[in-house]
C-alpha positions as CSV (number, residue, x, y, z in Angstrom):
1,X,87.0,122.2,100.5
2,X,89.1,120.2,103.5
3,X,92.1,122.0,104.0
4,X,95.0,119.6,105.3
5,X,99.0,119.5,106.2
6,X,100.4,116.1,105.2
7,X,98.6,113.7,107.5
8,X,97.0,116.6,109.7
9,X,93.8,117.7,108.7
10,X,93.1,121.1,109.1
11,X,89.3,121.4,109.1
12,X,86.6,122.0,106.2
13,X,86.7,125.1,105.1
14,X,89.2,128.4,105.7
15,X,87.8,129.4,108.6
16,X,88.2,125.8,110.0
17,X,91.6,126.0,108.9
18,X,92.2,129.3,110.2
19,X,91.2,128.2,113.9
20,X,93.1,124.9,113.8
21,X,96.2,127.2,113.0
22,X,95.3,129.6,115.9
23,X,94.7,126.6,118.2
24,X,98.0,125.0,116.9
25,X,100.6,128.1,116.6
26,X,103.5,125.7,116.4
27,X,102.1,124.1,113.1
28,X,101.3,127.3,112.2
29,X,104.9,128.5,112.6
30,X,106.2,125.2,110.4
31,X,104.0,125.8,107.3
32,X,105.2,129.6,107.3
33,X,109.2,128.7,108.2
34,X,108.8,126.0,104.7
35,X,106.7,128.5,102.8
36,X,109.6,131.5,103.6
37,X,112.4,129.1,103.0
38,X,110.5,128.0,99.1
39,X,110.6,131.2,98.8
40,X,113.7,132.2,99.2
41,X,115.7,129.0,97.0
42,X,113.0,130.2,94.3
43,X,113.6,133.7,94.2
44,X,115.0,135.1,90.7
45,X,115.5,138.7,90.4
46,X,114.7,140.5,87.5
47,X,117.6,142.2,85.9
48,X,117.5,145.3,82.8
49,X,119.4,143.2,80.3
């Protein structure tokens, strides 16, 4: 599998991926800031009701 971000592809593979991200720690910081911030806006806890 080629693993990409938008335009930006990563490399094939995961540990293509993986050393793109090390190489690139800024692009690695953006994917992580969007996937926290998903996270958070999607985030429904579970009440005893």
């Amino acid at each position: 599998a080629f693993f990409s971000y938008g335009d930006i592809r990563l490399g094939q593979g995961r540990e293509s991926a993986k050393q793109y991200l090390r190489e690139h720690p800024e692009l690695g910081q953006e994917i992580e800031q969007k996937i926290r911030a998903s996270a958070v806006t999607t985030y429904h806890p579970v009440t005893n009701d």
